[in-house]
RODREN-822748 format. One record per residue (C-alpha): residue in three letters; x, y, z. Coordinates in steps of 0.5 Angstrom, whole numbers, plus 500, padded with zeros to 3 digits. Example, Ala and Ser with C-alpha at 12.3 -4.5 7.8 and 13.67 -1.06 7.14 Angstrom:
2
ALA525491516/SER527498514/
//
This chain:
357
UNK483465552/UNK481464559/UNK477459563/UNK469456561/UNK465452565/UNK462445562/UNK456445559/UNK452438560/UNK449435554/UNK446429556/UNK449427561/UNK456429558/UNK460434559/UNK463439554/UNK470439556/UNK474447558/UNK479446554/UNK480450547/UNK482446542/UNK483448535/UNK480455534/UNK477455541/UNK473448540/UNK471445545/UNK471437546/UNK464434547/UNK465427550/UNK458424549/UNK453419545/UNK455422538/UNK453427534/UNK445425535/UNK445426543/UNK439428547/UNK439433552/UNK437429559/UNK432431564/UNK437433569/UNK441438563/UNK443446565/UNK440450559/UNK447453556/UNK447460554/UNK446461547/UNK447465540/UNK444464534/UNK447462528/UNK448468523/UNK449469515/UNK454474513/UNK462475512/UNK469472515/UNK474477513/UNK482476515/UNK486483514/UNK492486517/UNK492493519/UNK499497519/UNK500505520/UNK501508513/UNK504516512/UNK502520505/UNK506522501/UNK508524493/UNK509516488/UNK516515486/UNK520518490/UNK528519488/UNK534523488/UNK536528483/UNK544527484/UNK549533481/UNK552530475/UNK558536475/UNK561540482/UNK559546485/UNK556550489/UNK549551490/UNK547558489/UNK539557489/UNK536552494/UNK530547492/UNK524549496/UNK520544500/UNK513542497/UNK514546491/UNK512543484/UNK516543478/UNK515542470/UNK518542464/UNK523549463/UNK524551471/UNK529550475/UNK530545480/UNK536548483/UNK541553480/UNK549551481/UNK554555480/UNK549561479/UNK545557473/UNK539554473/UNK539546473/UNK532546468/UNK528540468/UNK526537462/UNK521530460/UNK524524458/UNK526518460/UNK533518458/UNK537521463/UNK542527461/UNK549523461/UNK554527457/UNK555534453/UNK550535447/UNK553538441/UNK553539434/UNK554531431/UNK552528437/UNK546522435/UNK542519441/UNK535519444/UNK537523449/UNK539528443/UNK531527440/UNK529528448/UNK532534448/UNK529537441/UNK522534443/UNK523538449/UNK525545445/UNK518544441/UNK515544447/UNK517550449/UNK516553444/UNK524554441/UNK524549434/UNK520553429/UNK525550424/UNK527544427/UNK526536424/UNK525532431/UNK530527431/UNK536524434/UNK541528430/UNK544534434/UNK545539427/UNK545546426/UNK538547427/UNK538544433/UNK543549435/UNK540554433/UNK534552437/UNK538552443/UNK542558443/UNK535561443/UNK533557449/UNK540559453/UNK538566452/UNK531566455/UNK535563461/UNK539569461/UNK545564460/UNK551565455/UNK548562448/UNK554557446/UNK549552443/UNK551546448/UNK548542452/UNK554541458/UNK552536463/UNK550537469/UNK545543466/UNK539539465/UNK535533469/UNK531529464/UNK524526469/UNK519524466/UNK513527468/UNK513534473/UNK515533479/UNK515535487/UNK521536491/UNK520533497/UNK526534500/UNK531539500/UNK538535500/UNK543541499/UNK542547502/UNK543554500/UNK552555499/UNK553547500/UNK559544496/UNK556538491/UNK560533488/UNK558528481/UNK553524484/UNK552528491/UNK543528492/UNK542534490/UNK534534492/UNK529528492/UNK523529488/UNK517525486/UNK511524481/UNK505529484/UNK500524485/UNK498523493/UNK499516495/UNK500513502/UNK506508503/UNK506503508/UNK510497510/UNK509490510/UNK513484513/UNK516481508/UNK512475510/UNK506478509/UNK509479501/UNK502477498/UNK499482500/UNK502487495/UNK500485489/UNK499491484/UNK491493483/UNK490489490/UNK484493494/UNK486496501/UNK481501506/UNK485507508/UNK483510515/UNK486518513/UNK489522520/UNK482526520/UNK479519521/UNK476519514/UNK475512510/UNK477510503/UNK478506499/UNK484505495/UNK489500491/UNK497499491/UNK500502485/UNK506498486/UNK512498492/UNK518501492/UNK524503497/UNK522503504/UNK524512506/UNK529512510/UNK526514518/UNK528522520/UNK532521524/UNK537519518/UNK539511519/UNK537506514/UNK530503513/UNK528496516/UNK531491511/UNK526486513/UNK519490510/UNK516492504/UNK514499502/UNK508499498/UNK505506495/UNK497506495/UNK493510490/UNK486513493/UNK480513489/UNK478521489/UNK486522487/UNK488528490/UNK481530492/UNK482525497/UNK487527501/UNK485534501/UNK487538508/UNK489532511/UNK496532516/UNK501529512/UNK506528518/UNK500525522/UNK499517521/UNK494514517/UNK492506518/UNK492502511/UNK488496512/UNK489489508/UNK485483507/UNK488476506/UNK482472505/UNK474473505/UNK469469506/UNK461472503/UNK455471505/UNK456464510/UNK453461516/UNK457464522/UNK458462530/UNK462464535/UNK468459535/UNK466458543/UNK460455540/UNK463450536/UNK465442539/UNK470438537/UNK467431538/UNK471425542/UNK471418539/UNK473414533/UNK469419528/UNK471425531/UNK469432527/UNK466437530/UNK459440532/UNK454445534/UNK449444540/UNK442446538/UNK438448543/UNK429449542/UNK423448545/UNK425440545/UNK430441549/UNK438440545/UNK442436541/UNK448435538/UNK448436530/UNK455435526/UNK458442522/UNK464442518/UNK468448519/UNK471453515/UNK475460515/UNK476463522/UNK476471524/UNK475476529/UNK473470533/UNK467467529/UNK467461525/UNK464459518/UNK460452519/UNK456448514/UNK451442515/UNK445440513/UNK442441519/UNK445448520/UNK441454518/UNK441461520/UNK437464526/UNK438457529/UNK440457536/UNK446454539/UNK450454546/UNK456457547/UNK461456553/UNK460461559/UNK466464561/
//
């Protein structure tokens, strides 16, 4: 902040120090003191009514909820690549290995062995609800029982695949997620060798978010439902609130993500309509508010004095057709360089004097 004159209150000198936020120091009779004939009239601003908001802004990118890895649970080859931005329901291939297709199914349980004939499970039960659902189980009892019928089901699945119908489910040909997904980055391309447990690709749900990073001291900020304002690459504006955090994305040029911040994913009102025909490799601004203050009494926090002697507080310097005077404030929340006040004797449209740089 840099220097200010002194203003004369009756016959005292606000001192040019800042104290506090930005108070300055008012050595004179009290509270009450008069302006003297001799005193300079100050510059003066009106004491407004209105809003105090504190917020943090950061730089935010869009991208897709939920992201994570789809890992090959057998080896092989990959024969058919994961295209970039492609969406992905249930039946379709997520890639193919080894000249077959790696078939997405919904689910929550993911795929962690072969399923046959005499296996029970919900991965089981998963896999017959997905057969219904595509159309193959006109006999089949939905349960976690993989009996004759379910055989028979899949034997029928494996040849619109054009795959040998043996009737098995073997690890490694399905991908249970649990909704449609899009793949967002390919991470084995077309010929790679992959191993159990090497990523494949990395997926994510289809919803548009934007995802940005908070400190980690800035943590009660990310409460799930709370209210933020996007700024989008266009420069348009929307409202929007955080779906939740999630683990930071690692930066292009592969080196692990800061461990100090907190990722969060930010849903926008409108859903994907919101964020149509924007640059999603451009930076957007998030803007989150800590703490907010409707409908208060405000003043620059230059015009705000903190009074010397035993009493000490603080004080506005009102100046009328009368001359000035100090009156008594209690002060509140601060932001963006204006104070909240409150005192009997403080209204909105009074005027009060503020230092001179």
């Amino acid at each position: 902040m840099g220097r200010r004159t002194g203003i004369v209150v009756g016959g005292a000198v606000l001192v040019a120090a800042a104290v506090g936020a930005g108070a300055l120091v008012f050595g004179g009779g009290g509270a009450d003191a008069q302006g003297g004939d001799g005193a300079r009239t100050p510059e003066t601003v009106e004491v407004t009514r209105g809003d105090l908001v504190k917020s943090t802004t950061v730089d935010g990118k869009i991208d897709f909820a939920q992201r994570r890895a789809v890992k090959a649970a057998v080896a092989g080859t990959v024969t058919v690549a994961a295209k970039e931005g492609t969406t992905v329901t249930r039946g379709q291939a997520l890639y193919e290995r080894d000249d077959k297709p790696v078939t997405l199914l919904y689910g929550p349980v993911p795929a962690f062995r072969e399923m046959k004939v005499g296996a029970r499970g919900s991965d089981v039960l998963q896999l017959e609800r997905n057969l219904v659902a595509l159309g193959y189980g006109q006999r089949l009892y939905v349960d976690p029982r993989y009996d004759r019928d379910t055989e028979a089901a899949v034997k029928q699945w494996q040849k619109s695949l054009n795959r040998t119908p043996t009737g098995r489910v073997g690890q490694g040909d399905v991908v249970f997620q649990p909704e449609e997904v899009t793949v967002v980055r390919a991470d084995a391309a077309l010929a790679d060798q992959v191993a159990p447990d090497t990523p494949v690709l990395t997926v994510a749900a289809t919803r548009p978010v934007v995802r940005a990073d908070l400190a980690q001291n800035e943590a009660s900020l990310t409460a799930r439902g709370t209210k933020v304002e996007v700024t989008l690459p266009s420069g348009a504006t929307k409202s929007g609130k955080i779906a939740g955090t999630a683990p930071s994305a690692e930066p292009n040029d592969g080196q692990p993500a800061a461990q100090d911040t907190i990722t969060v994913e930010i849903t926008l009102d409108g859903g994907a309509a919101a964020v149509a025909g924007e640059d999603a490799k451009a930076t957007a601004s998030v803007r989150f508010v800590s703490e907010s203050r409707r409908g208060v009494l405000i003043v620059p926090v230059e015009a705000v004095v903190a009074l010397r002697g035993t009493d000490g507080g603080y004080g506005l310097q009102v100046v009328d057709d009368a001359g000035s005077r100090m009156v008594r404030v209690e002060t509140g929340m601060t932001a963006d360089g204006r104070i909240e006040v409150s005192g009997p004797q403080v209204r909105a449209g009074l005027k009060v004097g503020v230092a001179t740089e």
